[in-house]
C-alpha positions as CSV (number, residue, x, y, z in Angstrom):
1,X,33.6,50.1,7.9
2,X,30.6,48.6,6.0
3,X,28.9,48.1,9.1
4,X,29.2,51.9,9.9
5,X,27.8,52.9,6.2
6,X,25.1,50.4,6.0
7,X,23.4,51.6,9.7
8,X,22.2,55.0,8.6
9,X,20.4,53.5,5.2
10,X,19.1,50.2,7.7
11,X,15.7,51.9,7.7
12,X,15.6,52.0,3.5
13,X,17.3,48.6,3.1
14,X,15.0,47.0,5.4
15,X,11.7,48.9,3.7
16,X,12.9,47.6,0.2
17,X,13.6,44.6,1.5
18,X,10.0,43.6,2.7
19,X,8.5,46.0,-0.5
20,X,10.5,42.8,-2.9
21,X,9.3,40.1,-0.6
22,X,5.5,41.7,-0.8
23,X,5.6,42.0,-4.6
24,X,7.5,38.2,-5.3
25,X,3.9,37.7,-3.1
26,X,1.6,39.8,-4.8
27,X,3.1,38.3,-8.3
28,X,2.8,34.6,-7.6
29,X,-0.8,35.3,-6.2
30,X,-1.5,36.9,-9.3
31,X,-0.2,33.9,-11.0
32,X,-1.8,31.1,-9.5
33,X,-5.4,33.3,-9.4
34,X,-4.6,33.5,-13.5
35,X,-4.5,29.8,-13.6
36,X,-8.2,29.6,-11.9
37,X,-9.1,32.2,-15.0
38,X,-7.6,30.2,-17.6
39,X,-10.0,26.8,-16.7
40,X,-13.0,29.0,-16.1
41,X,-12.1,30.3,-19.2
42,X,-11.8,26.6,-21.0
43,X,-8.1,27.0,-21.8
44,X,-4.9,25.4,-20.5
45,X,-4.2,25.4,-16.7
46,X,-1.2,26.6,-15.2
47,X,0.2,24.0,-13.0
48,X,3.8,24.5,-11.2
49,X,6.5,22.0,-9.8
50,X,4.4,21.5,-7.2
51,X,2.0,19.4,-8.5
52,X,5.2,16.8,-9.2
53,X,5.7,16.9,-5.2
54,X,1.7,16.3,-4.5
55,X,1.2,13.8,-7.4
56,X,3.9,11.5,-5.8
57,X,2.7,12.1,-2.3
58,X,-0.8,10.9,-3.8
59,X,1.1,8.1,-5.6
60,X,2.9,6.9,-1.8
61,X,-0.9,6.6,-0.3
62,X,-2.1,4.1,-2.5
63,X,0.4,2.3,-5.1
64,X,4.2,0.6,-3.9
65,X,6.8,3.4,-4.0
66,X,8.8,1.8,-7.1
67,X,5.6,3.1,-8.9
68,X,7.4,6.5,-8.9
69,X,10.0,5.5,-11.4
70,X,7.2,4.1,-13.6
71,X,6.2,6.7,-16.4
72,X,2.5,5.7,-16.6
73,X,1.6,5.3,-13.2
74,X,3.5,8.8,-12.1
75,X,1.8,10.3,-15.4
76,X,-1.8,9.1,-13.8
77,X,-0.7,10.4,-10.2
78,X,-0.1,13.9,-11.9
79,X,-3.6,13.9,-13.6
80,X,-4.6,13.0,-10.2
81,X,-2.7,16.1,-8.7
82,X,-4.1,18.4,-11.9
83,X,-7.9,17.8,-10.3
84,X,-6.9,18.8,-7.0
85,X,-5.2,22.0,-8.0
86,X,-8.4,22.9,-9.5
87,X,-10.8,20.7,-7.7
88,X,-14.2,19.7,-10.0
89,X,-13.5,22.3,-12.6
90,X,-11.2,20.4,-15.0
91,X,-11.9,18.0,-18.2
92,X,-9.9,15.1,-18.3
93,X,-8.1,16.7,-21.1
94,X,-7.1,19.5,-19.4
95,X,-5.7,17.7,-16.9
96,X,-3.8,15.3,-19.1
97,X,-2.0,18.5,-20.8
98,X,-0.6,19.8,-18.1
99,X,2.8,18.1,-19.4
100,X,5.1,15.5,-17.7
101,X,8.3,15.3,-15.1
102,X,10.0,12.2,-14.3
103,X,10.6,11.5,-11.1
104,X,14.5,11.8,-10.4
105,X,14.8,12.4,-6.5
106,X,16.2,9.0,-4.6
107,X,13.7,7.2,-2.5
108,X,14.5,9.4,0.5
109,X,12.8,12.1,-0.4
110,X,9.9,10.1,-0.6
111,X,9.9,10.0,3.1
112,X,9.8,13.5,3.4
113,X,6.9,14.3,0.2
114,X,4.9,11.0,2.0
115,X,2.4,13.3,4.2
116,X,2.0,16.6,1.6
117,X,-1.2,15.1,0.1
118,X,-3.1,15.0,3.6
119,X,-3.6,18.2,3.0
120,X,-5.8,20.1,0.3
121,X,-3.3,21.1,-2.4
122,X,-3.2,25.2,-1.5
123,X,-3.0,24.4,2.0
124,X,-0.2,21.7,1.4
125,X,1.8,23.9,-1.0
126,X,1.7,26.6,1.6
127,X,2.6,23.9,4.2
128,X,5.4,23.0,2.6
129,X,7.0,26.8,1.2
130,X,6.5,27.7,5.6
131,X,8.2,24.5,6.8
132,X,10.7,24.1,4.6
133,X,11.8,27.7,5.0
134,X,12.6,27.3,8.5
135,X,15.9,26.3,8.3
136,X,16.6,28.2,5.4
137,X,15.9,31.9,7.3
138,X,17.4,30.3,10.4
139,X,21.1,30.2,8.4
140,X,20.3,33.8,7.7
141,X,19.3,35.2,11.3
142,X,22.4,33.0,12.8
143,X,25.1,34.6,10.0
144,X,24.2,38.3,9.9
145,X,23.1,40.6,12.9
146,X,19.5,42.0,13.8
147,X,17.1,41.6,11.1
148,X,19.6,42.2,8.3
149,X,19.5,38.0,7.2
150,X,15.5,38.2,7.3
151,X,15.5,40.8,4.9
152,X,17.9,39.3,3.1
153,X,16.0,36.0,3.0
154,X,12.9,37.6,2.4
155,X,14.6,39.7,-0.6
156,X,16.8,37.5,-2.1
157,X,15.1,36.6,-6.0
158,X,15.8,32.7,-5.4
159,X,12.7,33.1,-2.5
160,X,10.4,34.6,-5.2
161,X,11.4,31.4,-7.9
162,X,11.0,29.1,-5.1
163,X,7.6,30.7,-4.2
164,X,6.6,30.9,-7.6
165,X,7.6,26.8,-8.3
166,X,6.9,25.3,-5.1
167,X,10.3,23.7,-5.1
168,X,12.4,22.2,-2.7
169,X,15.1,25.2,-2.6
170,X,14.5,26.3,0.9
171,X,14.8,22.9,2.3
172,X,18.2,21.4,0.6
173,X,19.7,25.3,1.1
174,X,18.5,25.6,4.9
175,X,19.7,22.0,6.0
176,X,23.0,22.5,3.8
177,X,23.1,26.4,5.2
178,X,22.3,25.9,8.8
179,X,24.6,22.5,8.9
180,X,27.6,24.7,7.8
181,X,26.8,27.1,10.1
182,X,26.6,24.7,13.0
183,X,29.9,23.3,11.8
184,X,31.8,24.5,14.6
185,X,29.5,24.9,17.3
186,X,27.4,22.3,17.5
187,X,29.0,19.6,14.9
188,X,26.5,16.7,15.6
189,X,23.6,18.7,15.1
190,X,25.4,19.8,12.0
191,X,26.2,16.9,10.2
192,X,22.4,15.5,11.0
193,X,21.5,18.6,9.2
194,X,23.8,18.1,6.5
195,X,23.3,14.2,6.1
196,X,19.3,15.3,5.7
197,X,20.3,17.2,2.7
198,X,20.5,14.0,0.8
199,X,17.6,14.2,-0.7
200,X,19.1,16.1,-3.2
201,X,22.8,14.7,-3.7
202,X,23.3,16.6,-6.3
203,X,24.2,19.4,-4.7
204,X,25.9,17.3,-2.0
205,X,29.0,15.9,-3.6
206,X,31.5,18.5,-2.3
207,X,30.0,18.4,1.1
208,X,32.4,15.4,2.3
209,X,35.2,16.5,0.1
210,X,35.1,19.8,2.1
211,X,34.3,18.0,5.5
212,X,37.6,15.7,5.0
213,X,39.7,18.8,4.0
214,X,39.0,20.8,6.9
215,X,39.5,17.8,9.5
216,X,35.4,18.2,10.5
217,X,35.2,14.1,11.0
218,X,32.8,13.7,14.0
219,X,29.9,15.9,11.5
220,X,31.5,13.7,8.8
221,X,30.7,10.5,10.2
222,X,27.2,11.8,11.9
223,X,26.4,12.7,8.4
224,X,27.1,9.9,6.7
225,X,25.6,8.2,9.2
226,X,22.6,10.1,9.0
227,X,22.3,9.3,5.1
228,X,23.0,5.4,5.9
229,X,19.8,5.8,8.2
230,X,17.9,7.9,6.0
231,X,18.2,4.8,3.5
232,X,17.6,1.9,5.7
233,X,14.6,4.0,6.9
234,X,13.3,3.9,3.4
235,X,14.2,0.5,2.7
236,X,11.5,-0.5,6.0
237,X,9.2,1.9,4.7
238,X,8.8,1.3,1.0
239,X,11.3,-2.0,0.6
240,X,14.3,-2.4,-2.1
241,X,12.4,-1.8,-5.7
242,X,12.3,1.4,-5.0
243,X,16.3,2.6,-5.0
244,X,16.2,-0.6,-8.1
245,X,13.9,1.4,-10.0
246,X,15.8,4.9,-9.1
247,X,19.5,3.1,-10.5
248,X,18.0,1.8,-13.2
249,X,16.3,4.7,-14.3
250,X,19.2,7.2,-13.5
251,X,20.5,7.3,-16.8
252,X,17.7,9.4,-17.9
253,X,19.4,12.3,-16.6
254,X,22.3,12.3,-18.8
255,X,20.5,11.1,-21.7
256,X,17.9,14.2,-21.0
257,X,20.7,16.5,-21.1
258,X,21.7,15.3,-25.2
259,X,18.5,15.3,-26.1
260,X,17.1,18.9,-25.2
261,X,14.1,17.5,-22.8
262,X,15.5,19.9,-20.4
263,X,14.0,23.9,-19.7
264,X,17.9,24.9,-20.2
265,X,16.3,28.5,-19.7
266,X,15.7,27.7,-16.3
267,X,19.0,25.7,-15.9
268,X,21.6,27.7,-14.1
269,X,25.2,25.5,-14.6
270,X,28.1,25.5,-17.1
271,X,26.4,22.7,-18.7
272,X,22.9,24.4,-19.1
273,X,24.5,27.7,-20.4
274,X,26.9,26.5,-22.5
275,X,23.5,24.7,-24.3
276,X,21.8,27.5,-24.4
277,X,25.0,29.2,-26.4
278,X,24.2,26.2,-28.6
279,X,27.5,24.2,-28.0
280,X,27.7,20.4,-28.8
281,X,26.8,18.3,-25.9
282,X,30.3,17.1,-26.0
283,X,31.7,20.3,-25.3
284,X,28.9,21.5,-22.8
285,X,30.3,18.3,-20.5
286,X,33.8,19.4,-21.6
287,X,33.2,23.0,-20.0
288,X,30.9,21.5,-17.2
289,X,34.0,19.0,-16.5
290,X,35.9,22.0,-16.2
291,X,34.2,24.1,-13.8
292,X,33.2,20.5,-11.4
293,X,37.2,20.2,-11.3
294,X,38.1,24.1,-10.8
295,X,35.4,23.9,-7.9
296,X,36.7,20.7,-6.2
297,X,40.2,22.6,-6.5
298,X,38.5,25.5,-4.7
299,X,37.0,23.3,-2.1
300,X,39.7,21.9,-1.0
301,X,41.9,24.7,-1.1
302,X,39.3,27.0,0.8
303,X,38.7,24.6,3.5
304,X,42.3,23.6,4.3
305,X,43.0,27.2,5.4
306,X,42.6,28.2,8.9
307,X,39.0,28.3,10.0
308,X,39.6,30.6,12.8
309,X,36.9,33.6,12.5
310,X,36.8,32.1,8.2
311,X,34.8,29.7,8.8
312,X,31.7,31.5,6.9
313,X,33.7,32.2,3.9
314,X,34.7,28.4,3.6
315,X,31.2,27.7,3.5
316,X,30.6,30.5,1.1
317,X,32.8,28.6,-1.2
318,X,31.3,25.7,-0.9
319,X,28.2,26.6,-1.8
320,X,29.1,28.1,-4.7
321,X,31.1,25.5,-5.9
322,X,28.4,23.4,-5.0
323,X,26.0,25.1,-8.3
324,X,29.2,25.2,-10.7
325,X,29.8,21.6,-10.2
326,X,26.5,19.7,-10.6
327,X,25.4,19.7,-14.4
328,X,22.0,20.0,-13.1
329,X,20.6,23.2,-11.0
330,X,17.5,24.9,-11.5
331,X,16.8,28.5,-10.7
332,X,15.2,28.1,-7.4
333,X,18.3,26.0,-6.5
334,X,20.0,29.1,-6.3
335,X,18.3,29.0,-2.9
336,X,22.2,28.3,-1.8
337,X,23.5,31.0,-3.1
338,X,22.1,33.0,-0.1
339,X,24.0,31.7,2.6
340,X,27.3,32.2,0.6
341,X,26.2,36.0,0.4
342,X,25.1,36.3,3.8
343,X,28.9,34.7,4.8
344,X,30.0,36.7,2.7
345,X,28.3,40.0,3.7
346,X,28.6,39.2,7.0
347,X,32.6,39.0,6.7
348,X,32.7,41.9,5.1
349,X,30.9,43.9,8.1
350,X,33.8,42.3,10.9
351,X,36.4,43.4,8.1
352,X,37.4,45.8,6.2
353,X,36.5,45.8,2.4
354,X,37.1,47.1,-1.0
355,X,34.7,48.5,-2.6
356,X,34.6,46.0,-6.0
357,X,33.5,43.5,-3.4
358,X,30.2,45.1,-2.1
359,X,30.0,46.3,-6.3
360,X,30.3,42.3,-7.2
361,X,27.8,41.0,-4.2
362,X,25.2,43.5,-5.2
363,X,25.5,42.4,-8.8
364,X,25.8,38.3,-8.1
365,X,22.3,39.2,-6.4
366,X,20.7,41.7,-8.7
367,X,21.5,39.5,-11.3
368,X,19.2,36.5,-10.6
369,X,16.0,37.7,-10.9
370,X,15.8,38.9,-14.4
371,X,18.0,36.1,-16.0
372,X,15.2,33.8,-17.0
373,X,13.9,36.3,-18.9
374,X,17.3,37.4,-20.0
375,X,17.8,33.7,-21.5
376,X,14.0,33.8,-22.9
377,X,14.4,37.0,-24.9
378,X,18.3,36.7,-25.8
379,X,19.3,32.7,-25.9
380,X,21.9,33.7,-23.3
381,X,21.9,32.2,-19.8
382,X,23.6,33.8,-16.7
383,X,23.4,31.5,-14.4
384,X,26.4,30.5,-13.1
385,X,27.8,34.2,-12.9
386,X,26.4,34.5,-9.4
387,X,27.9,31.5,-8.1
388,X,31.3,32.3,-10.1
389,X,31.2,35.6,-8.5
390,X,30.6,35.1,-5.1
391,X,32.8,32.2,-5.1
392,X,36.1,34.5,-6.3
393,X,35.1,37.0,-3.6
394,X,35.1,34.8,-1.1
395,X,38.3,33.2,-2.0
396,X,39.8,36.2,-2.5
397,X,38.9,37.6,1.3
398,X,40.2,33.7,2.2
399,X,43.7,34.8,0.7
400,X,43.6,38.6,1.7
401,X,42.9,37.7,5.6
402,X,44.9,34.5,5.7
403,X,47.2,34.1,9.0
404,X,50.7,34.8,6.5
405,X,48.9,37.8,4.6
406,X,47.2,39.5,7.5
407,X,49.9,42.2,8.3
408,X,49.7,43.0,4.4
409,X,45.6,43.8,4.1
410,X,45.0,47.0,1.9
411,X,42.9,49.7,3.7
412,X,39.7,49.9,1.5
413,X,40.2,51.9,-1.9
């Protein structure tokens, strides 16, 4: 058993575990310290995704929420954020080069960003990574035993992109991750968890889809309840122009995709990849149609099996599916892929395995953390491999320990 092999070499795994969390750490430290070199020295500041997060927290304190949506009063709220990165030591030029994001998150999450810029922006950014990575370690500790899903958290490359950006990985993966993990247990705490994740739908689609499929209606309907609320609550809060101004400029994010104003080195779907292979944008949708149908196919399949002791492979599935189907995840979204490992993992050590899959989990891991730099130095982008890996393992182990194919399982080769 896996469980048997792994004990012995605990010990090492758990050393190397924390030795990658330390350095992801001691790199990002390194980075933001550079930045503090950079303006001291007179030359361009290094800023992160954070300062997005912080300029619209500034922007909620002091200007109506619909503001957000509106290119040159964001772009002044992210000057505003540039000086308190680097508090009294840039020019005005140096803050106004830091570059520009548009605002594409629904009003909700303006609920949750509204308090970040009560704090300095160091303490706020730290704030946020601890808070928001609560739920996220809390999947891990629940799926696998001991101290095996902190190190696995702690190791996994999507924490050092997520440290290193500031982004909002460890929140949509640990309410999405600890919701499926409730599923069963406790299902109204569950589908609050899940209905929370709507801050980022876009990796919430397949989320109902999956809840439908396997008959999980009561955390259905507390979720979309949840999601109904979380709207209403922003309507009080910062009144209708808001989710006006979020519809009416949603069709930036499809134009953005035609017209290249996307990092597609950073961009980890079909669509991103197939860009960076330098396909048409016709046929990057065509391929990212594809896989968003193949993955709806496997949601639905996955979750009308038995859930008896499979539940954490159905949710490995989804998750996965989850990244393939969106045409827009970054690589700190990858924060997801995670849980779907730890399921994974974690049904392998109750079961027996083969040894391709332990082979293909280590490599859907290894994988991620040099492919930025793979797609900066080669024009290639790897990206959804993890996810397409992880996803066939899991539905294979679906198939192999299914009810009707259980007196059939091979004894590990």
């Amino acid at each position: 058993m896996l469980a048997t092999a792994l004990q012995p070499r605990q010990r090492w795994l758990s050393v190397f575990g924390l030795a990658l969390f330390f350095g992801y750490l001691l790199f990002n430290s390194h980075f933001y310290w550079q930045g503090y070199q950079l303006v001291e020295a007179g030359k361009e500041p290094r800023f992160t995704d954070y300062t997005s997060t912080y300029a619209a927290s500034l922007l909620l304190q002091r200007e109506p929420a619909a503001n957000l949506y509106v290119t040159e009063r964001m772009f002044a709220a992210e000057v505003d954020a540039a000086h308190a990165v680097y508090p009294g030591q840039l020019t005005q030029q140096q803050a106004e080069g830091h570059g520009f994001a548009r605002w594409l998150y629904p009003p909700i999450f303006a609920l949750f960003c509204l308090p970040l810029a009560l704090l300095p922006y160091i303490p706020s950014l730290v704030a946020w990574l601890s808070i928001t990575a609560i739920p996220y370690i809390a999947t891990l500790i629940l799926t696998l035993p001991k101290r095996s899903g902190l190190i696995l958290v702690l190791a996994a490359p999507p924490t050092f992109y997520n440290i290193q950006y500031g982004q909002t990985g460890f929140l949509s993966a640990g309410l999405i991750g600890l919701g499926l993990t409730l599923l069963r247990s406790q299902p109204t705490l569950a589908g609050v968890l899940i209905g929370c994740a709507a801050f980022k739908p876009s990796l919430g689609i397949l989320i109902p889809i999956a809840l439908a499929a396997g008959g999980y209606w009561w955390s259905f309907t507390t979720a979309t309840s949840v999601v109904i609320s979380l709207i209403a609550a922003s309507i009080i809060a910062f009144g209708l122009d808001p989710w006006l101004a979020f519809i009416g400029t949603s069709g930036y994010s499809f134009d953005g995709f035609g017209r290249n104003l996307y990092n597609f080195k950073a961009m980890v779907t079909p669509l991103g990849a197939s860009r960076m292979l330098g396909a048409s944008i016709n046929t990057a949708w065509i391929i990212q149609s594809l896989a968003a149908l193949l993955s709806v196919i496997a949601v639905i399949w996955a979750w009308r099996q038995p859930a008896e002791g499979r539940s954490g492979l159905q949710a490995s599935v989804l998750c996965c599916a989850s990244l393939l189907f969106t045409p827009m995840a970054y690589l700190y979204d990858m924060a997801l892929i995670v849980p779907a490992a730890g399921w994974l993992l974690a049904d392998m050590l109750q079961r027996d395995y083969r040894r391709y899959e332990l082979t293909g989990l280590i490599l859907a891991m290894a994988i991620i953390l040099p492919m930025f730099e793979i797609a900066h130095q080669t024009g290639v982008q790897l990206g959804p491999l993890p996810a397409m890996i992880l996803m066939l393992l899991s539905l294979n182990r679906l198939k192999r320990f299914s009810p009707s194919a259980a007196s059939n399982s091979q004894p590990r080769s």
